[in-house]
C-alpha positions as CSV (number, residue, x, y, z in Angstrom):
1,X,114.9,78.7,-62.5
2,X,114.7,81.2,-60.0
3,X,115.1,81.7,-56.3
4,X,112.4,80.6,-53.8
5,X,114.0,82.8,-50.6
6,X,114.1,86.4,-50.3
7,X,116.9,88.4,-49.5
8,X,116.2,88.8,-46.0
9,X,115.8,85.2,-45.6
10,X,118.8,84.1,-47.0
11,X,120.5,87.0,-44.8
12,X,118.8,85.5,-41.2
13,X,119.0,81.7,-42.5
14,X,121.8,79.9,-44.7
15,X,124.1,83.2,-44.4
16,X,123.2,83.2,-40.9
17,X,123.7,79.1,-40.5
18,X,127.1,79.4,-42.5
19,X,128.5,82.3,-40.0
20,X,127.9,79.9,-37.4
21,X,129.7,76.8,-39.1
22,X,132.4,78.7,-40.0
23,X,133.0,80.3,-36.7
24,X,133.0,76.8,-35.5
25,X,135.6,75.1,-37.8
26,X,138.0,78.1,-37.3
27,X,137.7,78.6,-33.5
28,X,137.7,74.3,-33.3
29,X,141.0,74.3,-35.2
30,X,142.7,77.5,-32.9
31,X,141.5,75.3,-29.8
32,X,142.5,72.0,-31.2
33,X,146.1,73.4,-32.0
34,X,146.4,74.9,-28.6
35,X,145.5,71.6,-26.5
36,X,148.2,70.2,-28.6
37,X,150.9,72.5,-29.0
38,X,150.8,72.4,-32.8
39,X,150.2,76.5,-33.3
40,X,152.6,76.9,-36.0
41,X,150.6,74.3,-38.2
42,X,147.8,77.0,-38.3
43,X,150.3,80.0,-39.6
44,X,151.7,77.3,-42.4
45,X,151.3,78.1,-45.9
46,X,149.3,75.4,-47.3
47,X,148.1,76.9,-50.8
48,X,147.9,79.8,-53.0
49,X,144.3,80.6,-53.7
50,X,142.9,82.9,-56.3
51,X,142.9,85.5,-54.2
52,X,145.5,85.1,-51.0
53,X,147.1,82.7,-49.5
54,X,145.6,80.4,-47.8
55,X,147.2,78.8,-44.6
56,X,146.9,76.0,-42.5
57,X,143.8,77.7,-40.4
58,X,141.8,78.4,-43.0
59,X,141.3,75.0,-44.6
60,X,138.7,73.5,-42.4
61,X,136.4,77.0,-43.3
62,X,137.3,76.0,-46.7
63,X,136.2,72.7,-46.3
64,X,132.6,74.5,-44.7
65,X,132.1,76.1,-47.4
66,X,132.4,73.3,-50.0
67,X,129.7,71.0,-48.1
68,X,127.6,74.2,-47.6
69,X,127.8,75.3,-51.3
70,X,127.3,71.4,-52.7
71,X,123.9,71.4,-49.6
72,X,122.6,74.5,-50.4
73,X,123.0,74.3,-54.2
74,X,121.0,71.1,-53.9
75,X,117.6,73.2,-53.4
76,X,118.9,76.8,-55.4
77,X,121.1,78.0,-57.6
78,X,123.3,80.0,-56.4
79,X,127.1,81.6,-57.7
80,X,129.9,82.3,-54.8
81,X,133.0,83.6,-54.8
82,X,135.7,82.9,-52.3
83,X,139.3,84.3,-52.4
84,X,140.3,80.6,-52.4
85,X,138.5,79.1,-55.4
86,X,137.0,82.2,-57.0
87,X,133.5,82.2,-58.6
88,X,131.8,78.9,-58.6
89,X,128.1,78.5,-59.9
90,X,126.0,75.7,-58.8
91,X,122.4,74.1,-58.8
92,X,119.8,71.1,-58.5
93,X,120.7,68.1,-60.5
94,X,116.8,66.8,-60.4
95,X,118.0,63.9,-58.5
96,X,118.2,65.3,-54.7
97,X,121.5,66.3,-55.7
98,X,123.7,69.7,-57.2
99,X,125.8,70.2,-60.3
100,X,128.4,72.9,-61.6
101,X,126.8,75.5,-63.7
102,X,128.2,77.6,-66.5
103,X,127.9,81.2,-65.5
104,X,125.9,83.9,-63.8
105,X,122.7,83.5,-65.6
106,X,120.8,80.9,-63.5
107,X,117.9,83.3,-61.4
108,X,119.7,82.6,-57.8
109,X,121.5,84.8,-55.7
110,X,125.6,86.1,-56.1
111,X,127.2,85.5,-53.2
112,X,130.8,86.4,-51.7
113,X,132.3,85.3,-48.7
114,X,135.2,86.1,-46.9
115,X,135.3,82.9,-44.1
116,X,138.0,84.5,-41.8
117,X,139.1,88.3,-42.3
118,X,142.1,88.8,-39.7
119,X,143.6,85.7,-40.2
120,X,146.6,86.8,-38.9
121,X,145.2,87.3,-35.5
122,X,143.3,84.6,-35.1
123,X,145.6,82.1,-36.0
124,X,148.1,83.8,-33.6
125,X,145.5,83.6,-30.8
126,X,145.8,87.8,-30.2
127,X,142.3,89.2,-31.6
128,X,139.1,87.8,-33.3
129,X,138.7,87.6,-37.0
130,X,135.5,87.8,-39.0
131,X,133.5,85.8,-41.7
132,X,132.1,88.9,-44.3
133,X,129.5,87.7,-46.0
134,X,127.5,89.8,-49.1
135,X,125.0,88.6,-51.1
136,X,123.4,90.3,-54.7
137,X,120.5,89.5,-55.8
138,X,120.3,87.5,-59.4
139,X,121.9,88.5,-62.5
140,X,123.6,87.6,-65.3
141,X,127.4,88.6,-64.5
142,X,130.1,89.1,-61.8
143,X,128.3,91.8,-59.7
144,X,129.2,95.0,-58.4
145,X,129.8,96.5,-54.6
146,X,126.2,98.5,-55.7
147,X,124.4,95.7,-56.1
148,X,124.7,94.2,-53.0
149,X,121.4,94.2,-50.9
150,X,122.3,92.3,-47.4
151,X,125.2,91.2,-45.7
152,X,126.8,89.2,-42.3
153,X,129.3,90.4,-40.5
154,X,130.5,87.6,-38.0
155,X,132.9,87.4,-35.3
156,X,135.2,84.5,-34.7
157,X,136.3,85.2,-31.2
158,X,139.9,84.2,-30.2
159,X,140.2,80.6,-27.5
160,X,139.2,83.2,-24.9
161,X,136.1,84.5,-26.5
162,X,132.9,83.4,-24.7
163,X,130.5,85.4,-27.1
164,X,130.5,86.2,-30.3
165,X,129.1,89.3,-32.4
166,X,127.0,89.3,-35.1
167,X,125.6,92.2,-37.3
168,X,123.4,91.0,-40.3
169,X,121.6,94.1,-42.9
170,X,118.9,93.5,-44.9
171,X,116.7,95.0,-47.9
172,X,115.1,97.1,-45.3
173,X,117.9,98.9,-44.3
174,X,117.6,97.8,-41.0
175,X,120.6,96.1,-39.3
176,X,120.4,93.7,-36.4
177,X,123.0,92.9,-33.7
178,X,123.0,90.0,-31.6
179,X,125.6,88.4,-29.5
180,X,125.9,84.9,-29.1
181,X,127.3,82.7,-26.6
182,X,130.4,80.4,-28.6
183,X,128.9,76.8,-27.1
184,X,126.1,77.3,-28.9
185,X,123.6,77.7,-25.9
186,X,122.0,81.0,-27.6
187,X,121.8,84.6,-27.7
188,X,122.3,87.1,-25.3
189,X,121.5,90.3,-26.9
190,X,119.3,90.6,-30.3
191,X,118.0,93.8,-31.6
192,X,118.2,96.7,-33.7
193,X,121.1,98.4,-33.9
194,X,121.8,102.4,-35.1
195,X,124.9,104.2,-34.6
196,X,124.7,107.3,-32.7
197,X,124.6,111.2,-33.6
198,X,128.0,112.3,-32.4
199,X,130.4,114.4,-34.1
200,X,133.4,114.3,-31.8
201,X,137.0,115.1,-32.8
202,X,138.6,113.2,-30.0
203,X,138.3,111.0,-27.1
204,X,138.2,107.9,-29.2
205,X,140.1,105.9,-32.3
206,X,140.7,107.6,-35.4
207,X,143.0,105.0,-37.3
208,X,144.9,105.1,-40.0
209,X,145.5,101.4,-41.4
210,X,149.2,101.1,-41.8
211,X,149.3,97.5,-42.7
212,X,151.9,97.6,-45.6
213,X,155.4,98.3,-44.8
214,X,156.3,99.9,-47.9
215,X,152.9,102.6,-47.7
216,X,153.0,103.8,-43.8
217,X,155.2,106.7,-45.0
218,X,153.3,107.9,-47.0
219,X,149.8,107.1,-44.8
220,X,151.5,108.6,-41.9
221,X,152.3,112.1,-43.4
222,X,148.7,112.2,-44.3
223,X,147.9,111.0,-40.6
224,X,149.8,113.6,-39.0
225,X,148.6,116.3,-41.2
226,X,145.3,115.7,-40.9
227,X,145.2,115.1,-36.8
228,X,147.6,118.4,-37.4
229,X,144.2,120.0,-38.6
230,X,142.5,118.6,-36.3
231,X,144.1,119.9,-33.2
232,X,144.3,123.7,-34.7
233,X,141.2,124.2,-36.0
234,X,138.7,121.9,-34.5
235,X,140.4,122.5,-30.9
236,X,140.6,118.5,-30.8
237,X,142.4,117.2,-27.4
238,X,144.9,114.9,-29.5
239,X,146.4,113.1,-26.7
240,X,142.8,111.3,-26.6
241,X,142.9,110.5,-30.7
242,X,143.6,106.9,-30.4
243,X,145.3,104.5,-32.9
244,X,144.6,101.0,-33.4
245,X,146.3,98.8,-36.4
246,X,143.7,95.8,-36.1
247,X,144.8,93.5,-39.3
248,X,141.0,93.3,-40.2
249,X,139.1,95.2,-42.3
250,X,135.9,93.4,-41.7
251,X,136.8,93.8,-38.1
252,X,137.6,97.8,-38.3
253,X,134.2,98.2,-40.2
254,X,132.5,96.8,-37.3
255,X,133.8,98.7,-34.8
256,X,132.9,101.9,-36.5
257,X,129.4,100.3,-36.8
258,X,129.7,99.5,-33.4
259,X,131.2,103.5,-32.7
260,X,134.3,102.3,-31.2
261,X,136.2,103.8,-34.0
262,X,135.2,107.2,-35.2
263,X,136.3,106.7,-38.5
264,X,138.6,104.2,-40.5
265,X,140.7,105.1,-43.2
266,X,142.5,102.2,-45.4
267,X,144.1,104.0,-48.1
268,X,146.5,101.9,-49.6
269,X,145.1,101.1,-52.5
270,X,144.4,104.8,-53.4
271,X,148.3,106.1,-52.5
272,X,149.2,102.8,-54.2
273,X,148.0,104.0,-57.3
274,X,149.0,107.6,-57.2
275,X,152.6,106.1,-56.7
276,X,152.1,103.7,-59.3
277,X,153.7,100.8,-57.2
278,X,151.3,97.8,-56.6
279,X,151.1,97.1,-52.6
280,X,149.2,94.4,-50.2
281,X,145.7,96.1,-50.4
282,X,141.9,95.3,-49.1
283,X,140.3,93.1,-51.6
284,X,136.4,93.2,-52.6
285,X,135.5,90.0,-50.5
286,X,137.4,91.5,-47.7
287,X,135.1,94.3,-47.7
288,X,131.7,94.1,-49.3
289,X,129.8,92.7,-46.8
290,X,131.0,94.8,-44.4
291,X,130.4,97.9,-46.1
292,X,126.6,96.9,-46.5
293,X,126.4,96.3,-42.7
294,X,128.1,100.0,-41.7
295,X,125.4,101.8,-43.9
296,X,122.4,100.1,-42.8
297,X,124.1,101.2,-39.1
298,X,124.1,104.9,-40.5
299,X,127.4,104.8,-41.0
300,X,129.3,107.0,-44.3
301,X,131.6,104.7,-46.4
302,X,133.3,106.4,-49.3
303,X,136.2,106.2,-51.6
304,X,139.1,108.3,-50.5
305,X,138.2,112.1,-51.6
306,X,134.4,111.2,-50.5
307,X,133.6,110.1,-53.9
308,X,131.0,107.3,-54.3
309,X,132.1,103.7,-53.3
310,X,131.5,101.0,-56.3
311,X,133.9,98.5,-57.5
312,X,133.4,94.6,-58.9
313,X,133.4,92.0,-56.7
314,X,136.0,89.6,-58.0
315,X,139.4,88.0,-56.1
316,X,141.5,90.7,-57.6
317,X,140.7,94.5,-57.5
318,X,142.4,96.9,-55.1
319,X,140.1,98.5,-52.5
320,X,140.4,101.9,-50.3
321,X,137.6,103.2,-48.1
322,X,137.5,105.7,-46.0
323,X,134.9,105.3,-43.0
324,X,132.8,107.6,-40.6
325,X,130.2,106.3,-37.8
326,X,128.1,109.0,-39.1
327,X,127.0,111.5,-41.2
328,X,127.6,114.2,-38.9
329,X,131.3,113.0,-38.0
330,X,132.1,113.2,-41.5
331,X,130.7,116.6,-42.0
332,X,132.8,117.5,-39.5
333,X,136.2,115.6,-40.0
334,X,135.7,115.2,-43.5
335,X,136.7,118.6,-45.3
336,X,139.9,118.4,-43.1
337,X,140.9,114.7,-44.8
338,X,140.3,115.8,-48.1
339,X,142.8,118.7,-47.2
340,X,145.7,116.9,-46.8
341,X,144.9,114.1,-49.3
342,X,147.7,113.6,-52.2
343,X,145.7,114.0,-55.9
């Protein structure tokens, strides 16, 4: 058994289609609970998942992606992993139907989905979140961040939202943006997108994620030292180096698609380990899809120290990235990170 769509047209149709559900069930329960003053229903705890918790506003995208997994499966096989459930691997039945399959080694794509990064926000009504989506091609086992050949990178807007942005990479390397109107009328922009050529030092967001109580310490002497370097040897105006926590790491890596933010560094996994103290990190499915989108942008995504970025993508395994809009902002900005980085 193999697969009958390409990459690409998994990446522009059921990824594409699922964004769109999913973006509907989460943004249908925010509205829902606003109309009737039930918010704090959305921030409940209603389950520990394999990966995270999972709370009250992420069960109907959970419920999406059941009914899309058991409908898709019913023509492909395909694996997914979600940080709620984990891997599951499913396929035709030969009676119009799907069944569970035992592993990997089926010929259908490996796909990972993240149905609302920044949950937090969203279910506070403050920001957007994002559905991360990443999909492998086939193979045999759990796959790695290197194997990855397209992702979807979806915005769920917040009950204000009229629009919502979506940047989807393919095998070509090419990476489309389009912006669609939330009642479902269409798009309003759809194109090519490229990130620019500038190498600036200032006048725009260099963050530092500082999610983790116990870490910002520690991230914010490496913050200080390097905006330190910054100011007295690049001759950067620091007063115009802006911050910006946004609980989203899907979210941060579009905006330094998009060249909103210059860079992003999340390095609590990496200072987590030098410490040896475990901490609240980004997680593969939080991540992967993303990733894929920035570079087909032209965007540089790295492990901390510039090292090459690989890692499995499982429910479980710590992630730190350090991002650049481009290759000529990290040639810049670069050398003076890796300055002040602890080894």
């Amino acid at each position: 058994m193999s697969s009958t769509l390409s990459i690409t047209q998994w990446v522009h149709g059921p990824l594409h289609e699922l964004a769109g559900e999913l973006r509907d069930a989460a943004r249908g329960a925010l509205l829902k609970a606003i109309a009737a003053g039930t918010m704090d229903e959305l921030a409940r705890v209603h389950s520990i998942g394999e990966g995270d918790v999972t709370y009250g506003i992420d069960v109907p995208t959970e419920a999406v992606l059941d009914r899309w997994l058991s409908r898709v499966a019913r023509d492909e096989a395909v694996s997914l992993l979600t940080e709620d459930a984990g891997w599951r691997h499913r396929g035709p039945n030969g009676r119009g139907g799907s069944r569970e399959l035992s592993d990997f080694d089926h010929g259908g794509p490996r796909i990972v989905v993240d149905p609302i990064d920044g949950t937090r926000n969203l279910m506070a009504d403050l920001r957007s979140a994002w559905s991360v989506i990443a999909i492998a091609g086939p193979g045999d086992s759990e796959p790695r961040m290197s194997e990855v050949e397209g992702g979807v990178l979806a915005e769920i807007p917040d009950s204000r939202g009229k629009e919502a942005r979506i940047l989807r990479a393919t095998g070509d390397g090419r990476l489309r943006f389009s912006s669609e109107l939330v009642d479902g009328s269409g798009a309003r922009l759809d194109g090519i997108w490229h990130c620019d050529d500038d190498d600036r030092a200032d006048n725009g967001y260099f963050p530092f994620f500082r999610y983790s109580h116990d870490m910002r310490p520690t991230i914010a002497r490496v913050e200080a030292d390097f905006f330190e370097r910054l100011e007295r040897l690049e001759g950067a105006e620091i007063r115009t180096c802006y911050d910006d926590q946004y609980i989203s790491n899907g979210g941060q890596l579009a905006l330094v698609t998009l060249g909103t933010y210059r860079m992003i560094a999340d390095l609590r996994a990496y200072l987590a380990d030098l410490r040896g103290v475990p901490t609240l990190t980004c997680k593969p499915y939080d991540c992967a899809g993303a990733i894929l989108v920035a570079r087909a942008a032209g965007c540089i995504v790295t492990a901390p120290g510039g090292e090459d970025l690989d890692f499995p993508l499982d429910v479980s395994t710590p992630v730190s990235f350090v991002a650049w809009t481009n290759s000529a902002t990290r040639r810049r900005l670069e050398p003076h990170l890796n300055a002040v980085l602890p080894r």
